[in-house]
MIRO-113256 format. One record per residue (C-alpha): residue in one letter; y negated, z negated, x negated; residue number from 1. Coordinates in steps of 0.2 Angstrom, whole numbers. Layout:
BEGIN
@rest->a; c2->Y; c3->Z; c1->X; nr->NUM $
...
This chain:
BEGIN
@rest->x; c2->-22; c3->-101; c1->-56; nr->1 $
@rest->x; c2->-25; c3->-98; c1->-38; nr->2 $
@rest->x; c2->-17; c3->-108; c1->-24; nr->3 $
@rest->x; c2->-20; c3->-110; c1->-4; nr->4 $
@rest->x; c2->-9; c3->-121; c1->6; nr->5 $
@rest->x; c2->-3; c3->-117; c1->24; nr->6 $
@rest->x; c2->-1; c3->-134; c1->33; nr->7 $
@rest->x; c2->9; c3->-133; c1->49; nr->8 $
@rest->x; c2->10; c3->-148; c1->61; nr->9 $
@rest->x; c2->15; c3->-153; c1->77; nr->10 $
@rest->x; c2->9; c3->-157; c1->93; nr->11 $
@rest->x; c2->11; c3->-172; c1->103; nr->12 $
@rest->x; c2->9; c3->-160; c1->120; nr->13 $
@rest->x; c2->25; c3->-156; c1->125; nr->14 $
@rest->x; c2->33; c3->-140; c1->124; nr->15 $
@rest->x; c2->20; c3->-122; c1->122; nr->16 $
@rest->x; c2->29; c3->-110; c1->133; nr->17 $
@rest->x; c2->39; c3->-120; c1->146; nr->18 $
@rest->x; c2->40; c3->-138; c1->152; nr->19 $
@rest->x; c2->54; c3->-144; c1->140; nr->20 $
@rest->x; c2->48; c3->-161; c1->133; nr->21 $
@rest->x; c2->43; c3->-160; c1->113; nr->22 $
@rest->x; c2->56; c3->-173; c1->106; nr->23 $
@rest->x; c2->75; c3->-175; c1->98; nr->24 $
@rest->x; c2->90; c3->-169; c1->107; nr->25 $
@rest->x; c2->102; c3->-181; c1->115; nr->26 $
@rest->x; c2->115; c3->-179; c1->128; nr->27 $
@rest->x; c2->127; c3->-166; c1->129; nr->28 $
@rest->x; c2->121; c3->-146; c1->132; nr->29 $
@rest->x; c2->127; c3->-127; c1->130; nr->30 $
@rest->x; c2->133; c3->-118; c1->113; nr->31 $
@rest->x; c2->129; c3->-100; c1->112; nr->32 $
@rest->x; c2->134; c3->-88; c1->101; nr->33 $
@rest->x; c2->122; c3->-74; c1->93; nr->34 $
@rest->x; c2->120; c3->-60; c1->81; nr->35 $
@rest->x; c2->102; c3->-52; c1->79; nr->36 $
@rest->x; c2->96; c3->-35; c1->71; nr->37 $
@rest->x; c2->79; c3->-29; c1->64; nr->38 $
@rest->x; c2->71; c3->-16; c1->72; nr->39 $
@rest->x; c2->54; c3->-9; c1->71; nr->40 $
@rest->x; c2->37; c3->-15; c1->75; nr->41 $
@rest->x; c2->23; c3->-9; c1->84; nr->42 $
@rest->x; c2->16; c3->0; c1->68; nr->43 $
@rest->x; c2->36; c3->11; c1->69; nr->44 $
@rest->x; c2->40; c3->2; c1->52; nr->45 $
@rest->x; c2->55; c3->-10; c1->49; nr->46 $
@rest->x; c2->49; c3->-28; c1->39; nr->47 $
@rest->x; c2->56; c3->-27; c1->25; nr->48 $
@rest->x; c2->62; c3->-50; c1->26; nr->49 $
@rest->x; c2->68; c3->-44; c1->42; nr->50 $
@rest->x; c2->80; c3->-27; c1->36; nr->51 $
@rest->x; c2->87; c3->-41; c1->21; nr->52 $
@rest->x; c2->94; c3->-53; c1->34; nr->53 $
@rest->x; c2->101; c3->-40; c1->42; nr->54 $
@rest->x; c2->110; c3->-34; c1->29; nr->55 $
@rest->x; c2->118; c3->-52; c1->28; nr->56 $
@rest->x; c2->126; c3->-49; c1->45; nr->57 $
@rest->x; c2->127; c3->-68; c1->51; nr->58 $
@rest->x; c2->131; c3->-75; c1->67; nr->59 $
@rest->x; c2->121; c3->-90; c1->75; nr->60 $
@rest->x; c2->127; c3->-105; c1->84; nr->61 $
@rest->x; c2->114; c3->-112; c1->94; nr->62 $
@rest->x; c2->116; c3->-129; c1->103; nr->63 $
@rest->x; c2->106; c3->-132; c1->119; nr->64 $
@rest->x; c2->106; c3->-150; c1->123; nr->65 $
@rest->x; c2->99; c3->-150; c1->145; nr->66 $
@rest->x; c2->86; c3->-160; c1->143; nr->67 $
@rest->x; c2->76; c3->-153; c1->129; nr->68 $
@rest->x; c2->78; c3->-136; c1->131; nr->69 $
@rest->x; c2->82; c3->-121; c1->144; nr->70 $
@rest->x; c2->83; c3->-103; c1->146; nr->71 $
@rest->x; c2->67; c3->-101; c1->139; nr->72 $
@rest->x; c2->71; c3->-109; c1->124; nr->73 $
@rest->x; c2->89; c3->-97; c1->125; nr->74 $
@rest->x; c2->81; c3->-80; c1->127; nr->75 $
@rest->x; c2->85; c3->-77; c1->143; nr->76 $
@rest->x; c2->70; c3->-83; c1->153; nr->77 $
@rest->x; c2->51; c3->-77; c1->148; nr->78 $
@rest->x; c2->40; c3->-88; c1->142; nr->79 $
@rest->x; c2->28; c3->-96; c1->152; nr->80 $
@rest->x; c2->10; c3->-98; c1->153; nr->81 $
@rest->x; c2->4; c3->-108; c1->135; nr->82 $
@rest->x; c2->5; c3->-127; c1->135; nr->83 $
@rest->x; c2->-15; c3->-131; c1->140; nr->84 $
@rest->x; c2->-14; c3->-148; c1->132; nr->85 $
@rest->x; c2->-9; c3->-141; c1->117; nr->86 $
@rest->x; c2->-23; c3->-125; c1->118; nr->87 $
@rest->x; c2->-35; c3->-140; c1->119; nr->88 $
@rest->x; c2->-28; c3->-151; c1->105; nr->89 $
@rest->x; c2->-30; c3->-135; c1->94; nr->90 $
@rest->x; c2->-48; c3->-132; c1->100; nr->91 $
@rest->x; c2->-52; c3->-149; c1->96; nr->92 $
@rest->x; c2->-45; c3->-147; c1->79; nr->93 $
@rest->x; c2->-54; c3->-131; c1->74; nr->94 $
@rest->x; c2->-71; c3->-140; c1->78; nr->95 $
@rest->x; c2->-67; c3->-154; c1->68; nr->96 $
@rest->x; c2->-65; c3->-141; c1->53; nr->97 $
@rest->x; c2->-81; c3->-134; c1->57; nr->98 $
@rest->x; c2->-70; c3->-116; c1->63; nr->99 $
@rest->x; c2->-79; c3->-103; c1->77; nr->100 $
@rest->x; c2->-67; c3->-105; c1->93; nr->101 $
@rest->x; c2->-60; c3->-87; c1->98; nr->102 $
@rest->x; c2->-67; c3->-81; c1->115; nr->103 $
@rest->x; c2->-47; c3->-77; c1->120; nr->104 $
@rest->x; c2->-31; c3->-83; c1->115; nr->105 $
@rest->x; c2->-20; c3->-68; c1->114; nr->106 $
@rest->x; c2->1; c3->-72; c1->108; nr->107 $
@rest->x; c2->6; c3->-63; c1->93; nr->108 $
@rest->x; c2->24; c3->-60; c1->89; nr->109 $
@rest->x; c2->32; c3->-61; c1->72; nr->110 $
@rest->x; c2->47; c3->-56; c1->66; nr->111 $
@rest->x; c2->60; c3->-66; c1->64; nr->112 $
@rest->x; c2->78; c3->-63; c1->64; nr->113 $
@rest->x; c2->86; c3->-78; c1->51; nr->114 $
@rest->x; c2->91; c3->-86; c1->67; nr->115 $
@rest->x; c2->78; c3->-100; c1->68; nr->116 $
@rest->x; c2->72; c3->-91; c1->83; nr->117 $
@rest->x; c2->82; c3->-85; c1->97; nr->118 $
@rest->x; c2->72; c3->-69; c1->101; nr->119 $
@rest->x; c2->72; c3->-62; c1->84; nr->120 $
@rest->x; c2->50; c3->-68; c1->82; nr->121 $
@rest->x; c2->40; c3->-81; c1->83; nr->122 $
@rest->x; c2->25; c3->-85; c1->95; nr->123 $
@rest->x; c2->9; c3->-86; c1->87; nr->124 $
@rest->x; c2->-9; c3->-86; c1->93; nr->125 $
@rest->x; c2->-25; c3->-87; c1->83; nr->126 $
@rest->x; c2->-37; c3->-100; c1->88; nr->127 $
@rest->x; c2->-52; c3->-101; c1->75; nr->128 $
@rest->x; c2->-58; c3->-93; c1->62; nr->129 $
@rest->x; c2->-69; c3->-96; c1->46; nr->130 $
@rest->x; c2->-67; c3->-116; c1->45; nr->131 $
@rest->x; c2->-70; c3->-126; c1->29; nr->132 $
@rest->x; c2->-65; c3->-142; c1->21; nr->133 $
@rest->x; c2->-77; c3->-150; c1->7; nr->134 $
@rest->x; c2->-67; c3->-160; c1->-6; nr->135 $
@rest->x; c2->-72; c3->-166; c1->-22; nr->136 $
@rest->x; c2->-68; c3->-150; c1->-32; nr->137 $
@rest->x; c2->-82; c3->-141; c1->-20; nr->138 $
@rest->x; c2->-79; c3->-132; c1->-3; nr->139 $
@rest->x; c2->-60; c3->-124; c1->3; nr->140 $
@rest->x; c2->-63; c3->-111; c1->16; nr->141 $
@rest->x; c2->-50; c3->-111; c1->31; nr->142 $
@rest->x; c2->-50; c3->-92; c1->36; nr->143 $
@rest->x; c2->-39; c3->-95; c1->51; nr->144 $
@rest->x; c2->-30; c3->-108; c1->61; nr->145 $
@rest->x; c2->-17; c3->-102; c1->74; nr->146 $
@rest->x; c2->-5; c3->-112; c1->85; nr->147 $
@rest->x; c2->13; c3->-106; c1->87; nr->148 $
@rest->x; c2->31; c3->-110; c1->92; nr->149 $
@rest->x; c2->40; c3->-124; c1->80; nr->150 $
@rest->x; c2->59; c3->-114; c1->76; nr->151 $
@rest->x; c2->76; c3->-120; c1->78; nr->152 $
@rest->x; c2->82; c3->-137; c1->69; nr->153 $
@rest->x; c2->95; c3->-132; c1->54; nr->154 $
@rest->x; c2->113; c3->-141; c1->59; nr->155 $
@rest->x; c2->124; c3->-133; c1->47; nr->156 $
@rest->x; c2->137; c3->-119; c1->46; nr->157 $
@rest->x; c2->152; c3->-121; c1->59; nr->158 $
@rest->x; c2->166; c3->-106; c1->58; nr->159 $
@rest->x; c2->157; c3->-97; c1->48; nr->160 $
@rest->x; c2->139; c3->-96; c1->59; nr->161 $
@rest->x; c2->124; c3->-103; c1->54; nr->162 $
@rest->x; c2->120; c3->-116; c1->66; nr->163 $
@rest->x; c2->105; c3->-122; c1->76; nr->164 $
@rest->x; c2->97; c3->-134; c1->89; nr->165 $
@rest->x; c2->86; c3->-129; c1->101; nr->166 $
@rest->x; c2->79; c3->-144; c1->105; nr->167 $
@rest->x; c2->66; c3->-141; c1->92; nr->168 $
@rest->x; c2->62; c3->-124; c1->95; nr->169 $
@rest->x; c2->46; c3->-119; c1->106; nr->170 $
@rest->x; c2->35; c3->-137; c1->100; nr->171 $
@rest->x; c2->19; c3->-132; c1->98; nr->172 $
@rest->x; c2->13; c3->-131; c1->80; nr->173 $
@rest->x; c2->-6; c3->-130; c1->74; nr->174 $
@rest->x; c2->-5; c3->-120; c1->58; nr->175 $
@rest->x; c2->-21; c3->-121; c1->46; nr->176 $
@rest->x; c2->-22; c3->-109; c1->30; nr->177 $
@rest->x; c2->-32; c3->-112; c1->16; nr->178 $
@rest->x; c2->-41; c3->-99; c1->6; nr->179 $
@rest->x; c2->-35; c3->-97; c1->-13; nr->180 $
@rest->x; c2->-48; c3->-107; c1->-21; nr->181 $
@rest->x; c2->-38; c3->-121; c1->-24; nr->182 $
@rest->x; c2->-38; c3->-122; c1->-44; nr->183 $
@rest->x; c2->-24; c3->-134; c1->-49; nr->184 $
@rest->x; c2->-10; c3->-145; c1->-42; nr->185 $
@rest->x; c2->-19; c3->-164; c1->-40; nr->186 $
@rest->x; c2->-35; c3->-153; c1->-29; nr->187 $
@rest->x; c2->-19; c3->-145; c1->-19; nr->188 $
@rest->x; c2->-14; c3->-164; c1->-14; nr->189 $
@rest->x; c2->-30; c3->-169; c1->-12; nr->190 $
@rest->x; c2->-34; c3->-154; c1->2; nr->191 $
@rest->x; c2->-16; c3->-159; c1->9; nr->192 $
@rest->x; c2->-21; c3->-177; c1->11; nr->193 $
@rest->x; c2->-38; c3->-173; c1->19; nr->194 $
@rest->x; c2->-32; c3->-159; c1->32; nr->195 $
@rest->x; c2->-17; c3->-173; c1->36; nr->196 $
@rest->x; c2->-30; c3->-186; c1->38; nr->197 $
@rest->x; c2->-42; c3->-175; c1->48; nr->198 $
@rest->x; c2->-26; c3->-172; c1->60; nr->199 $
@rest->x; c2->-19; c3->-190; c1->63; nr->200 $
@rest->x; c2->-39; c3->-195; c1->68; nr->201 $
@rest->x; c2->-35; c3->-183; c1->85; nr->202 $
@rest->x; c2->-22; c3->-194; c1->89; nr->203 $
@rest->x; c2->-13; c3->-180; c1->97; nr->204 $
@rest->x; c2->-1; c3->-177; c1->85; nr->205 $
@rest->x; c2->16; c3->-179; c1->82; nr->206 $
@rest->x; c2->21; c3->-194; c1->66; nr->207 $
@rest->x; c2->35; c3->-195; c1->57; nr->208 $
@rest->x; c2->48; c3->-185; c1->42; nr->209 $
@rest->x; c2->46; c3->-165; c1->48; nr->210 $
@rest->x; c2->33; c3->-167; c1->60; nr->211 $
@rest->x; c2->23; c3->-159; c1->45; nr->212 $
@rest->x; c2->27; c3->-149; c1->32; nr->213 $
@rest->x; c2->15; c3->-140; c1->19; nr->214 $
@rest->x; c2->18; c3->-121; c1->13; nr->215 $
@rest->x; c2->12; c3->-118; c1->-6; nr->216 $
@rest->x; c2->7; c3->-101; c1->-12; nr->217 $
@rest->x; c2->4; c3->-102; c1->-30; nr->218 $
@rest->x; c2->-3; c3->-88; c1->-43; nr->219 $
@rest->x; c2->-7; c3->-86; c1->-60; nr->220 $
@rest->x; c2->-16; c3->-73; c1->-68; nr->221 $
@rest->x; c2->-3; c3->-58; c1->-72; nr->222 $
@rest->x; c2->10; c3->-65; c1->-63; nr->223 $
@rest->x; c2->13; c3->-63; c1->-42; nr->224 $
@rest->x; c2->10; c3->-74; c1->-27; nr->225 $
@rest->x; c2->24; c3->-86; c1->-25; nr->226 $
@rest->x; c2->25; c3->-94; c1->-7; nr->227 $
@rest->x; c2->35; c3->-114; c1->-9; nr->228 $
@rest->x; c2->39; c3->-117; c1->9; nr->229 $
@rest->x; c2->44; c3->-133; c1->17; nr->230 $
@rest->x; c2->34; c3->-146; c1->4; nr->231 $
@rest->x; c2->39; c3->-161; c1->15; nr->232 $
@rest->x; c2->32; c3->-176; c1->4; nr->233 $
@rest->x; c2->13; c3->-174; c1->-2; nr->234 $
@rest->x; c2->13; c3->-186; c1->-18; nr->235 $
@rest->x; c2->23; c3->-169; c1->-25; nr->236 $
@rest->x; c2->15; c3->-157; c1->-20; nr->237 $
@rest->x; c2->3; c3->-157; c1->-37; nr->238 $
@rest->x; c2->20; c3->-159; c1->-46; nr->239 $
@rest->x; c2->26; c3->-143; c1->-36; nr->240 $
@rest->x; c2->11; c3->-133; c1->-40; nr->241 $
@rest->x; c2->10; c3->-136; c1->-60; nr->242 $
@rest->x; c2->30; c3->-132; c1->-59; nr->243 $
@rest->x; c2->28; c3->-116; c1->-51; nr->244 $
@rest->x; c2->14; c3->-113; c1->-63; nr->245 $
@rest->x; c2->25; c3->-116; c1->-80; nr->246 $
@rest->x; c2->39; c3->-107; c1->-72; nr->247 $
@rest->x; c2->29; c3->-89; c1->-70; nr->248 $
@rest->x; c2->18; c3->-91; c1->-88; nr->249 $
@rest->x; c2->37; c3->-94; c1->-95; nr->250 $
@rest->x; c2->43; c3->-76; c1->-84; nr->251 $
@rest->x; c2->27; c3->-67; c1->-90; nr->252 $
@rest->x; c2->32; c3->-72; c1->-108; nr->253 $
@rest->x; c2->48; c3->-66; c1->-108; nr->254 $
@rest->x; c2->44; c3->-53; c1->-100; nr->255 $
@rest->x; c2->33; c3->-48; c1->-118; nr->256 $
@rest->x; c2->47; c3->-53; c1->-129; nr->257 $
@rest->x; c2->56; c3->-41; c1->-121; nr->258 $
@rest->x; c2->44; c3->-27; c1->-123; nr->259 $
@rest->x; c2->43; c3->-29; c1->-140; nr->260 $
@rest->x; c2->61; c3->-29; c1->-143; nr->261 $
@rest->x; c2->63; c3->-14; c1->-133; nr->262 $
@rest->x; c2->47; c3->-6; c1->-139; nr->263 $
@rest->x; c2->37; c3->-6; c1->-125; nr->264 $
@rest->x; c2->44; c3->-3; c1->-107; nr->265 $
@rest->x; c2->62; c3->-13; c1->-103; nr->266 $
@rest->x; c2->71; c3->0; c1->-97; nr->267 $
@rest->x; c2->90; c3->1; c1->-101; nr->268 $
@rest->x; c2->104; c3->9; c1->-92; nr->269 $
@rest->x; c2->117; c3->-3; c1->-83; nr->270 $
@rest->x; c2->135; c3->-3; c1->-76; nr->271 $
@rest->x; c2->145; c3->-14; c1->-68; nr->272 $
@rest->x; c2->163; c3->-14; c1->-78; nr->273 $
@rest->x; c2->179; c3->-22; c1->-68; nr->274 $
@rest->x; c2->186; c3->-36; c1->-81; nr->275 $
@rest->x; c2->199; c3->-43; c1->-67; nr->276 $
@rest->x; c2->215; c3->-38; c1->-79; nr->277 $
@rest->x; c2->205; c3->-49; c1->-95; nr->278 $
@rest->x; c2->208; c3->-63; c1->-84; nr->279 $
@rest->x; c2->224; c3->-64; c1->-74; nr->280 $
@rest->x; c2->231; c3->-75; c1->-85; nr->281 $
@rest->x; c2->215; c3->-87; c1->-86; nr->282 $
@rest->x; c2->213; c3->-104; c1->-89; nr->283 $
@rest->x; c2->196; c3->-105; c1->-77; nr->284 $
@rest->x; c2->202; c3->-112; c1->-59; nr->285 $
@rest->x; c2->185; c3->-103; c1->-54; nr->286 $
@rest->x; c2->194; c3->-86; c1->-62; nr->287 $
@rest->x; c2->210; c3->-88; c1->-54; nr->288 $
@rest->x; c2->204; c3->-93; c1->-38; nr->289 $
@rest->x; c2->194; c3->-79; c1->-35; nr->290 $
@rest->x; c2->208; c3->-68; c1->-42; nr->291 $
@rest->x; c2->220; c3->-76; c1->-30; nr->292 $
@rest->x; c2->209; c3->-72; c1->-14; nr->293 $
@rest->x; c2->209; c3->-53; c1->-20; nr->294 $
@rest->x; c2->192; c3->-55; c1->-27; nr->295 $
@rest->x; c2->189; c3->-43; c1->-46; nr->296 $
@rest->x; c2->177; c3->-52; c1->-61; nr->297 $
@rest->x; c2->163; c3->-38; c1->-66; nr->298 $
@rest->x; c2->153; c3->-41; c1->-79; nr->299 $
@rest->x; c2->138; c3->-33; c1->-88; nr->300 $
@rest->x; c2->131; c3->-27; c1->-105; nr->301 $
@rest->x; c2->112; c3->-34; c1->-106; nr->302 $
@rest->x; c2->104; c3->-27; c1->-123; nr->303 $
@rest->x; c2->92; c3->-37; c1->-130; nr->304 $
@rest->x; c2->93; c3->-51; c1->-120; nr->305 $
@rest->x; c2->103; c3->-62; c1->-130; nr->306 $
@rest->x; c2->94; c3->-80; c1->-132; nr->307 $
@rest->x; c2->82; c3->-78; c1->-116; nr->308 $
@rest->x; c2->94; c3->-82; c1->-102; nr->309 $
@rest->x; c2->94; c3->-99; c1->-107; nr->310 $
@rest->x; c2->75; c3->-99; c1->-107; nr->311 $
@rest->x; c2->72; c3->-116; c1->-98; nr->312 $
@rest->x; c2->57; c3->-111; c1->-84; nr->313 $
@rest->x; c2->55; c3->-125; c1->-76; nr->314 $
@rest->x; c2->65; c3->-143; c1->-73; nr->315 $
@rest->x; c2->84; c3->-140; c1->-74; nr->316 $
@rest->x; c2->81; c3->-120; c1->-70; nr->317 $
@rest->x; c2->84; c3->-106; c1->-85; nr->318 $
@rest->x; c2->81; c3->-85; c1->-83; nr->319 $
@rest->x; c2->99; c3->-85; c1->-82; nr->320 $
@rest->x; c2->97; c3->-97; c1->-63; nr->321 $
@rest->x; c2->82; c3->-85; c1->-60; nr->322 $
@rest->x; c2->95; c3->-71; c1->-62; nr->323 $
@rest->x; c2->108; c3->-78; c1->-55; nr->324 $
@rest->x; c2->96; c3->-83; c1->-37; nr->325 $
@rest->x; c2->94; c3->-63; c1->-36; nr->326 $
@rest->x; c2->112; c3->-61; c1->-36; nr->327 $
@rest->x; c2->116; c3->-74; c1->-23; nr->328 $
@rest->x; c2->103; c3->-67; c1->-12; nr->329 $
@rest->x; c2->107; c3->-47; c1->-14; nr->330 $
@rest->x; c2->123; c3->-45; c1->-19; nr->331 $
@rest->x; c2->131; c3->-60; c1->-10; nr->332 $
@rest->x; c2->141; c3->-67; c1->-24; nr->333 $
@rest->x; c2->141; c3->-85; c1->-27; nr->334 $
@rest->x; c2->132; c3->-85; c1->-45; nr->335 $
@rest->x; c2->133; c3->-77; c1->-64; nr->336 $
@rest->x; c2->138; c3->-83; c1->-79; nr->337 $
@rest->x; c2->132; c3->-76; c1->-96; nr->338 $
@rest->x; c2->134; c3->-78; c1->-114; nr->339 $
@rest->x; c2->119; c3->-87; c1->-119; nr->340 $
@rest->x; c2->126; c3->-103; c1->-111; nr->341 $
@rest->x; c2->145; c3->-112; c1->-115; nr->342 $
@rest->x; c2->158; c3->-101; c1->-104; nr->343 $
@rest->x; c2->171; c3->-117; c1->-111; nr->344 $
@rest->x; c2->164; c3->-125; c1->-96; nr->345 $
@rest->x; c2->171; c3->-113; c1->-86; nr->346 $
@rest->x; c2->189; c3->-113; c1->-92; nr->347 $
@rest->x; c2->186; c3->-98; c1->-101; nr->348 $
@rest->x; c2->192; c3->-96; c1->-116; nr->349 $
@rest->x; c2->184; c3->-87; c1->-136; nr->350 $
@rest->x; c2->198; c3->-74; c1->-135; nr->351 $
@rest->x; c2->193; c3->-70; c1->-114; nr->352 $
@rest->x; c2->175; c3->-69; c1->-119; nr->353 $
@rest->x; c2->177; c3->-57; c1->-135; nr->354 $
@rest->x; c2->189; c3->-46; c1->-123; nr->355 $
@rest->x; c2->176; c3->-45; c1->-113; nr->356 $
@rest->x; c2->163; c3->-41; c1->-124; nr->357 $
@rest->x; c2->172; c3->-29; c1->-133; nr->358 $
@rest->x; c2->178; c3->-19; c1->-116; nr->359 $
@rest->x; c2->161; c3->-22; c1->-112; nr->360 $
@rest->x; c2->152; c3->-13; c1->-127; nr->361 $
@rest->x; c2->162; c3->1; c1->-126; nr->362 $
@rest->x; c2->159; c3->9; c1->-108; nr->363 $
């Protein structure tokens, strides 16, 4: 197993690109309304995060409350010079971790374009590199350690737009990566502990639930680099890690019980097949109320998969959530059902379900 950690905190230094204070909205402001695109980078290339938002075509809802935010914040104002304090603070910090200090600050930008920042990137600016961090399993190396822009605060949805405050956009964050030599979950909480206590001894910076927040990237061997984002409470984060662990030991398995039941590479050929008329006389309220809005039932022959989807990988999670995640995400339905769990749940009936199958196996 490999992990690293990316610990992003903030500063008590007020605001990094204009002279908004760094604390809570309250008092009334400005809604504004926004859509945002991907478009190319410097290199010509569009990111790949940033093209699947787009394809999602939401609208944003920002609140500005006047007195911690302003057209900086907005878009429609560039940002000014950085926050010195907070330059300083993030020096300070850097030498504490043992880091070479950059001759020059320069601001990158990153894209960003879920509508947690108004511009469609984030501000970020590398301050040291090659730090370290001894800890009881032996020496962490921190390759780099940058200071950017906080995002927007989640409110909610409102008439259908994801919505945001602005109050916490634009605080400055000092974001510290680890490199993967992590080896297991309790050394991940111990390297959070000591990089959060190394902070608090500054003084400078920000206390309290969100002012931190710990990324997780776990690996195993065979498997892919998984980032956790947003670990809020460090007496989980060992928990987090040994979860995210079991969960891609028990994908790589199924992945060679498939092989072997196909005979090497899991390749089969798909098609999605309209089952509306099955069910237009269904028991399931989900069913009929999805039918009612106009919406058709497909569904999908899966050979060879029968008992895996129930697979549990991980607390309360099965291949079939796994599966079911993808869809959500790409396809924008609102989940999957499949025969390896109890579709009685569902309202569905034995004499649906073998209709289904049946029209099913013979496409």
């Amino acid at each position: 197993m490999k992990v690293g950690i990316e610990i992003h905190q903030r500063l008590d230094a007020g605001k990094l690109f204009c002279n908004c204070p760094s604390v809570p909205a309250e008092g009334d402001g400005a809604s504004i309304y926004r859509r945002q695109r991907a478009v190319a980078g410097e290199l010509g290339k569009i990111d790949a995060a940033a093209a699947q938002e787009f394809v999602r075509k939401r609208q944003f809802l920002y609140e500005a409350p006047m007195n911690a935010s302003c057209l900086v914040e907005s878009d429609d104002e560039p940002p000014h010079d950085m926050n010195p304090t907070a330059i300083d603070i993030a020096v300070e910090i850097c030498l504490l971790l043992e880091a070479k200090v950059v001759d020059e600050v320069q601001v990158m930008r990153k894209t960003v374009i879920d509508g947690s920042n108004t511009g469609g990137f984030q501000r970020t600016s590398i301050v040291g590199l090659d730090g370290k961090l001894r800890t009881s399993r032996g020496e962490v190396g921190i390759p780099v350690i940058c200071i950017e822009e906080e995002s927007s605060g989640i409110l909610g949805e409102e008439g259908g737009a994801a919505k945001f405050c602005l109050d916490r956009l634009g605080m400055p964050l000092i974001e510290i990566a680890t490199d993967p030599t992590i080896v297991d979950g309790e050394h991940a909480q111990e390297v959070a502990e000591k990089l959060g206590g190394i902070l608090r001894t500054t003084g400078k910076v920000q206390r309290g639930i969100g002012t931190i927040r710990q990324d997780l990237n776990v690996s195993t061997e065979g498997g892919a680099r998984v980032e956790i984002k947003g670990a809020q409470e460090l007496k989980l984060i060992g928990k987090m890690v040994e979860n995210e662990a079991r969960r891609q030991k028990t994908l790589m398995g199924i992945r060679e019980e498939l092989e072997k039941r196909f005979g090497g590479k899991v390749d089969f050929g798909y098609q999605a097949v309209d089952l509306t008329t099955i069910f237009e006389n269904t028991g399931s309220k989900l069913f009929k109320g999805a039918i009612g809005k106009g919406h058709r039932i497909f569904g999908m022959r899966m050979p060879k998969f029968k008992g895996l989807l129930g697979t549990e990988v991980g607390e309360g999670r099965r291949f079939g959530t796994e599966l079911s995640d993808y869809a959500k995400m790409n396809a924008g339905v609102a989940g999957i059902m499949h025969s390896d769990e109890d579709l009685s749940k569902y309202g569905i009936s034995e004499k649906e379900a073998r209709e289904a199958e049946m029209k099913l196996s013979l496409e």
